[in-house]
C-alpha positions as CSV (number, residue, x, y, z in Angstrom):
1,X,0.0,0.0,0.0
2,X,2.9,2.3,0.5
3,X,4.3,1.7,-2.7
4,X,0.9,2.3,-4.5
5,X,0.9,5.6,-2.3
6,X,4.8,6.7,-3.2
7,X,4.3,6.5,-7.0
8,X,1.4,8.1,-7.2
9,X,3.0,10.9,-5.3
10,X,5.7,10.6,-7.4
11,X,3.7,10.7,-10.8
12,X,1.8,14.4,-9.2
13,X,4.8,15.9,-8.7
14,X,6.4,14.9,-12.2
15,X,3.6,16.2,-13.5
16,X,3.7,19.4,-11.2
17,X,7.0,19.9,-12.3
18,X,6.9,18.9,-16.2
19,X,8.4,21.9,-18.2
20,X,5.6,23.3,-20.9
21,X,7.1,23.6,-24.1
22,X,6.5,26.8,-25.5
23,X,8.1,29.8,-28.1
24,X,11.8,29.7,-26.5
25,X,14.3,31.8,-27.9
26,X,17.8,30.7,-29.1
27,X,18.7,30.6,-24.9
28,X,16.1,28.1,-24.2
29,X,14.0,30.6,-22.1
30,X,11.0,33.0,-22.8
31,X,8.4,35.5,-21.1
32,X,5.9,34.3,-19.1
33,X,3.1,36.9,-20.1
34,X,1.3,36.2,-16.5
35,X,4.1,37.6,-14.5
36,X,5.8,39.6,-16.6
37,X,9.5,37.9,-15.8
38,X,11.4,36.2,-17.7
39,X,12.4,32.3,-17.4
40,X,14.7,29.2,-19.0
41,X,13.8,25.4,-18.9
């Protein structure tokens, strides 16, 4: 039951954490219109 419990945590927080693709310049990073910074992946 543990086990069952760890990969499922697991899997939401790959899934949290998955990059979006998205229009990256040459550097690999782009604006994030939302917040108005700036970030890489």
């Amino acid at each position: 039951m543990n086990k069952i419990i760890a990969l499922v945590l697991l899997t939401l927080v790959a899934t949290i954490a998955y990059s979006h693709s998205g229009h990256t310049a040459s550097d690999g990073c782009h604006n994030e219109r939302s917040t108005g910074t700036r970030h890489c992946h």
